[in-house]
N, C-alpha and C positions, 0 to 999 in steps of 0.2 A: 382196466376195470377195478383192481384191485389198490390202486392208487388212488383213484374216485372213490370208492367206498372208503378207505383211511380220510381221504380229506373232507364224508361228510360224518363222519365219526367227530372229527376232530371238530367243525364246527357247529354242532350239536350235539354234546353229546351228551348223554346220559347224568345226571347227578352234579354237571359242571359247574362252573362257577356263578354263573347267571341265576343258574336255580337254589345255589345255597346262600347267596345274597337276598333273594328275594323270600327265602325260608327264612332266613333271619329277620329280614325287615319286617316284617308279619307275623315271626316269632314273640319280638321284640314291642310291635304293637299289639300283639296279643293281652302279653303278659302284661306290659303298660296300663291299657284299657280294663281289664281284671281289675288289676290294682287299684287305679281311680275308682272304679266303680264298687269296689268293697269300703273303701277309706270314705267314698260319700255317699255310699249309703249307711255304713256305722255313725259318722257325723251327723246326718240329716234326720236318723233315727232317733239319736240322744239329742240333737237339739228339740225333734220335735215332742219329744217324751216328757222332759226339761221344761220343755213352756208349760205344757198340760199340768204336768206334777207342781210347778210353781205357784201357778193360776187357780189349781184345785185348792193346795194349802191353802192360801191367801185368801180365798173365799170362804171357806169354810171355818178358819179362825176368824174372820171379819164377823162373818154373819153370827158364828155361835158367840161371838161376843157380845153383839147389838141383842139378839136375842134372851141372852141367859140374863140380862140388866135386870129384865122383867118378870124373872122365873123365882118363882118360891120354895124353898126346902122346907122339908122334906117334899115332892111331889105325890099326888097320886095318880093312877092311870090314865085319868083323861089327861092332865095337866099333863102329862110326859109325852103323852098323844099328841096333843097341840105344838107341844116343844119341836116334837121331831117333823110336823108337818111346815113350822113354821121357818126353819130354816131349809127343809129342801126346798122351801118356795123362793127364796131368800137365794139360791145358788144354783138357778136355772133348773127346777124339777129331779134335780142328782136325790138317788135312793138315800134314805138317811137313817140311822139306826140308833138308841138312844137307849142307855142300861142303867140305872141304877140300882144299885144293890140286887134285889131279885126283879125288881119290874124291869119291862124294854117296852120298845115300841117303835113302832117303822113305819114312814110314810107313806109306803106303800104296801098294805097287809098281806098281799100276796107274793110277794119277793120272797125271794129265798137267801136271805141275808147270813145265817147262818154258815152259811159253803165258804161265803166269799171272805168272810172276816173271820184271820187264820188264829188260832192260839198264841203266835206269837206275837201278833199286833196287838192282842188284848193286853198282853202280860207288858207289851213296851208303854202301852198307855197308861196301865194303872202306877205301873211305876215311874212315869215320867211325869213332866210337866210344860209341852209343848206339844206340836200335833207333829206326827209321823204320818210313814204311807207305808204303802208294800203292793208292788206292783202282783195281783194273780189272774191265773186262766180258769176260767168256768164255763162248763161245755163247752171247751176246745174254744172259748172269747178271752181276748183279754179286758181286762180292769184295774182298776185307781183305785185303792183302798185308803182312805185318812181316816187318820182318830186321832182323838185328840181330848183330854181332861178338860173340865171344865171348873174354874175356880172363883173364888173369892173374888173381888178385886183390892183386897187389901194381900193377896198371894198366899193366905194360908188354904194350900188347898186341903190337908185334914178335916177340914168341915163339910168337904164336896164331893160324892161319891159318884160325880155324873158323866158319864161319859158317852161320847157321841162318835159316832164312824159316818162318813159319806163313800159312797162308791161310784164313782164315773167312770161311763164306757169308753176304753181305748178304741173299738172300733175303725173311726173314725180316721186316728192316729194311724191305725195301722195300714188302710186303706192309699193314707196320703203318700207313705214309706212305699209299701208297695209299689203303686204306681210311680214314682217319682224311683226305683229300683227298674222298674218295665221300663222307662222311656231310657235310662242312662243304659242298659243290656241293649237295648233297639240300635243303642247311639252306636256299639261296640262293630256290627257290623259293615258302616261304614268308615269307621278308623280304619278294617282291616282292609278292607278293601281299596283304602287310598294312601296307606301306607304299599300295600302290594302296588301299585301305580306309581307310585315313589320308587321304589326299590330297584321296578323296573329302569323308570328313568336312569337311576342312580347305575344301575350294573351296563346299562347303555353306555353311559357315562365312562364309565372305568374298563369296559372292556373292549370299548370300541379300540382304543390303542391297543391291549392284549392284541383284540385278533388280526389288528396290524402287524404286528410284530409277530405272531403266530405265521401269517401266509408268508410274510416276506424269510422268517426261518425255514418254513417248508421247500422257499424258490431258491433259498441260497442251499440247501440240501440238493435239491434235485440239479445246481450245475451251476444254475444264473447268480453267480459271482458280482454283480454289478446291483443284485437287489437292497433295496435300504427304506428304512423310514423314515416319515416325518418328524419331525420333531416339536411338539409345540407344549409350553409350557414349563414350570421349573418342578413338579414335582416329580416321585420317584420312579414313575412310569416314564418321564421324559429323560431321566437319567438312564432308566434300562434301556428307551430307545439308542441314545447318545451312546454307549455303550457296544452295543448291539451294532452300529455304523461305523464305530473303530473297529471293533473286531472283523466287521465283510472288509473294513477298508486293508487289514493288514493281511486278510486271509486273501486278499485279492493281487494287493501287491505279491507277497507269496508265491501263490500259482504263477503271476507275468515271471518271475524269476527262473522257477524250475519247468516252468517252459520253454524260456528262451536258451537256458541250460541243457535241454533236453532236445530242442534244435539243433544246438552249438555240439551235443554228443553226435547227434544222427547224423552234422554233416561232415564230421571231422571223419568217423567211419566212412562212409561212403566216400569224401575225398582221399583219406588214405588204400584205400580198396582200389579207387581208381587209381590212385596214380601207383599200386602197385602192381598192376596188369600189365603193364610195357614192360618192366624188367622182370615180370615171372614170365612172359612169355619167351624171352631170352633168356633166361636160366631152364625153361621147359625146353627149347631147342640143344642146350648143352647139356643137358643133362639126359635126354634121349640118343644124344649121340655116342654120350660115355659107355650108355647102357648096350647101345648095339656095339661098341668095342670091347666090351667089360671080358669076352670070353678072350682075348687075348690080352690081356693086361695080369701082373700077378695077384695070389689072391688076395690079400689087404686091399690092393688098389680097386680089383673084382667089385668087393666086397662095400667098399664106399662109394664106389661109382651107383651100383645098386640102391645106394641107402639113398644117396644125394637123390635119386631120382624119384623113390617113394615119397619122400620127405617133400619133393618142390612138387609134387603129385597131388601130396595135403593139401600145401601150401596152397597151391591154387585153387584147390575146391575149395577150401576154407574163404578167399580172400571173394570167389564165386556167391559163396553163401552167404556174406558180409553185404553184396552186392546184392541180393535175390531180399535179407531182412532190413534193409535202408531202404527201398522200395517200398516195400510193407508198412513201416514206420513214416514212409513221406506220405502213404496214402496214393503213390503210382502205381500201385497194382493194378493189372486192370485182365481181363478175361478175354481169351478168344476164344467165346461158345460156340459149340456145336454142335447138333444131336450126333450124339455118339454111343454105338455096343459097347457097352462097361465090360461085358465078359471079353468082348475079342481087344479091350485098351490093356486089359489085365494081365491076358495070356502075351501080348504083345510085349509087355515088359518084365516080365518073366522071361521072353525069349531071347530080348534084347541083350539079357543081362547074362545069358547061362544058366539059370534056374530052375528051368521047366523039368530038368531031371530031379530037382532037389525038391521041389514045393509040389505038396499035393493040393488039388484044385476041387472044388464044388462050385461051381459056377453057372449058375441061372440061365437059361437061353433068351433071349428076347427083349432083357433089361436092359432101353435104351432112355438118353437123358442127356440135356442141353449143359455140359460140362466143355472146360478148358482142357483137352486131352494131355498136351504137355504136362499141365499143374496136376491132373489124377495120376499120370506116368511117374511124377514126383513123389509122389503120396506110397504109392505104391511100393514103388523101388526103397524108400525111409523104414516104411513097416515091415514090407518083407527080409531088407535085409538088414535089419536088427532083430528080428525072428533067426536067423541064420547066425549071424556072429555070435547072440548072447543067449540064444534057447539050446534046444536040443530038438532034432526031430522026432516025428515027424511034424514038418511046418504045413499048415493047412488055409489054405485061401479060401472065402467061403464067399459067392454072391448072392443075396437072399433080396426080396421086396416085401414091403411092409404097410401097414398106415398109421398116422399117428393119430392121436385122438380126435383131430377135427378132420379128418380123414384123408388127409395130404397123405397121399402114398410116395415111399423113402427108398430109397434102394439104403442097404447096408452090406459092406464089406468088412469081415471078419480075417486078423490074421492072426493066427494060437500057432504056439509050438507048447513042448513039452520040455523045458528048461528048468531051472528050478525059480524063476518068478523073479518079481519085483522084488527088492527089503520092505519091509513094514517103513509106509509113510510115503514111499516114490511115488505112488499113486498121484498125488497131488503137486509134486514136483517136475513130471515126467517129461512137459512137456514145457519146462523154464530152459529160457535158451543158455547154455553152457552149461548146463547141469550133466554131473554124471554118478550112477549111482555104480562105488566100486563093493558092494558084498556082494550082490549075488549073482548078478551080470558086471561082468571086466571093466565095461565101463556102459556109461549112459547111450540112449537111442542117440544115435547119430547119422547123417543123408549118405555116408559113403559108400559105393559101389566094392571098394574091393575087401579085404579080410582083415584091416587094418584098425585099428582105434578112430576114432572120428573127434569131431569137434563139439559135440553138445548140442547142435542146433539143427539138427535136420528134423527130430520130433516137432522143435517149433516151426521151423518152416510147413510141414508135412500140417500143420492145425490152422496157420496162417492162409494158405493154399484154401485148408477144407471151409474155412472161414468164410472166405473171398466166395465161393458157392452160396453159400446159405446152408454149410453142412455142420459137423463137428466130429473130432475121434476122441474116443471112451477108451479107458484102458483099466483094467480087471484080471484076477488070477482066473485061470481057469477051471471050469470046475471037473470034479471025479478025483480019484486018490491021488497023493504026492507020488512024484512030483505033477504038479500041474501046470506049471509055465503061465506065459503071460499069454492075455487077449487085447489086441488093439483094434476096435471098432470103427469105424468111417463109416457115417450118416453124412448121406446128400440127400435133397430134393430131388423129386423126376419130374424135372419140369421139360415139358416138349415145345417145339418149332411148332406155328398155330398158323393161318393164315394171314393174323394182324402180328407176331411174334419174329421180331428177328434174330438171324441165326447167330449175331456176334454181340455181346454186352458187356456194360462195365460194370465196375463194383458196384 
């Protein structure tokens, strides 16, 4: 379950690549579409502004020219009247405004011409001799102001005091900007939207190989050694794949090596094992014979005859046990289940052994379960007696039942003494085969029955065993004041003989 939720994490996941591609393509056309759309609407602004203001000049110097041919100085108020009537007529109906010295006059009397023609267009026209403009707002409108001197035609304009202003409504103008601003903003939301359709494609595009090469990482992770990609194309993602297929190819040859290595150890052991059971079994016969004569032999001789015989003792448990983890390692282990009283296999091997006076017992009545009795006998006899060699009494055996959180009920087997404990760090070593841990216990957990140093590997046998179950052992300092000695735990299943359930199973 927890593996399914990683791998849809992994293919959706939050902020990943897909979506910051497609935040950028969209980003990108965002800001694109902005842009355009400011750059042509300043452009389409000034050009339409540009026409207007060119077209106003140009009329309004054409016309006040045609017109003033025929105008006489000094004027008086009607003639100034006519003047200014007869070139707004002259320039499409444009409000026209018309000063001489103290007289004006405007085509249209009710106009508020006043507002719109600023101080400083007056003062550009009297001192110049060309016509100006100056774009202003009245009542939140915009407007076209020209002015412009009117002269002579021989250019002294010192004899002509006349000056004329037109004002035309931008309206119009602005209206066109406007809208032609509305329709290119309208345009902005389908850029973004077909740039996000792009983008999409685009991160399709580009991470379809990622998550090629994402799943086939995840299969080479979880074991499948043989996973690879495709490869198509020359760019840099076809390189990563490329890349990515030498690397499983070499991590593949790799494993075939320290595999086949790792056969070639397991069967070198188990054939040296074998073939050392024929002459320990003949050295086991001489050397039981020495020991029954040992009390008539002097004591040096005594004395090695005894050694010789603990020693080929080892010896053979050892070359036993070598035997029992080559099995293990080939995957021949196999079970002869059968519902079995854990407390009467417990006490059984405690009696077997001589212990029953040594080991205190707590033992559950009725805790029965489809186990290998030999392989618990094993288990047993491992824990209890590295409890005895390297703890301190009292050694205490405890058979308790339990359930585990989906409510598979457990039996557990506790064995504590009061020794001075594991070193800091055995904990996780404890149960490595030939490991021995010499500060605080003489040497490491080891399978031997009698009182002697062991081999290192009876812990691991005694897990491999629990293993083979469907079990596991824990091992912990004990708790309450120093010294507190070691706790070795054994979890099994209770699984029982059913109707459809047979009594004998394999691993």
């Amino acid at each position: 379950m927890n593996r399914q939720r990683t791998r849809t994490r992994a293919r959706h996941p939050v902020g990943g690549l897909r979506t910051r591609l497609v935040a950028t393509f969209v980003a990108v056309a965002l800001i694109s579409a902005v842009t355009a759309t400011a750059l042509a609407y300043r452009e389409a602004r000034t050009a339409v502004l540009q026409r207007t203001q060119n077209a106003a000049v140009n009329d309004v110097r054409a016309r006040v020219g045609a017109v003033a041919a025929d105008f006489d100085l000094p004027p008086d108020q009607r003639s100034l009247d006519r003047f200014a009537a007869r070139v707004s007529e002259g320039i499409g109906g444009r409000i026209v405004a018309v000063r001489y010295r103290d007289l004006s006059a405007t085509s249209d009397p009710y106009a508020d011409t006043a507002s719109r023609i600023g101080a400083g267009l007056r003062a550009a026209v009297r001192t110049g001799d060309d016509a100006v403009f100056q774009r202003v707002r009245w009542q939140d409108e915009p407007y076209l102001v020209v002015g412009m001197p009117v002269a002579y035609a021989d250019g002294d304009r010192s004899a002509s005091g006349l000056e004329v202003y037109a004002i035309t409504d931008l309206r119009a103008e602005r209206d066109d900007t406007a809208a032609l601003l509305d329709s290119v903003r309208a345009g902005i939301v389908p850029v973004v939207v077909l740039a996000a359709v792009l983008a999409l494609l685009a991160a399709g595009t580009v991470l379809r190989p990622v998550r090629r090469l994402g799943r086939a990482t995840r299969e080479l992770a979880a074991g499948d050694l043989g996973s690879r990609v495709a490869v198509t194309g020359h760019d840099e993602l076809a390189d990563l794949a490329r890349t990515f297929n030498e690397t499983a190819d070499a991590l593949q040859a790799s494993d075939a090596d320290l595999r086949e290595q790792e056969a070639k150890a397991r069967r070198f052991v188990a054939d040296v094992s074998h073939e050392l059971r024929t002459p320990l079994a003949a050295m086991t016969m001489v050397a039981t014979v020495l020991e029954e004569d040992a009390d008539q032999l002097p004591p040096d001789a005594a004395r090695a005859a005894r050694t010789v015989g603990a020693e080929t003792a080892r010896l053979a448990r050892l070359v036993e046990e070598l035997m029992e983890i080559s099995r293990f390692d080939a995957g021949a282990a196999r079970l002869n289940a059968a519902e079995t009283d854990l407390a009467d296999t417990v006490r059984a091997s405690l009696a077997l052994r001589g212990w029953t006076d040594r080991v205190r017992t707590e033992l559950d009545t009725g805790v029965r379960a489809v186990v290998d009795r030999r392989r618990v006998d094993v288990i047993v006899a491992n824990l209890v007696g590295n409890a005895l060699r390297h703890g301190a009494p009292p050694v205490t055996v405890t058979l308790r039942t339990c359930r585990a959180a989906d409510g598979a009920p457990w039996a557990v087997l506790s064995v504590a003494d009061r020794g001075p404990g594991l070193p800091p760090g055995a904990e996780r070593r404890v149960f490595d085969r030939f490991y021995k841990a010499d500060e605080a216990r003489t040497r490491s957990a080891d399978g031997g029955d009698d009182g002697g140093q062991g081999s290192g590997l009876g812990t691991a046998i005694a897990l491999e065993n629990a293993r083979l179950h469907g079990g596991t052992i824990e091992v912990a300092d004990a708790a309450g004041e120093p010294p507190r000695g070691a706790v070795f735990t054994l979890r099994l299943p209770l699984r029982r003989t059913g109707p459809d359930e047979p009594e004998e199973g394999t691993e």
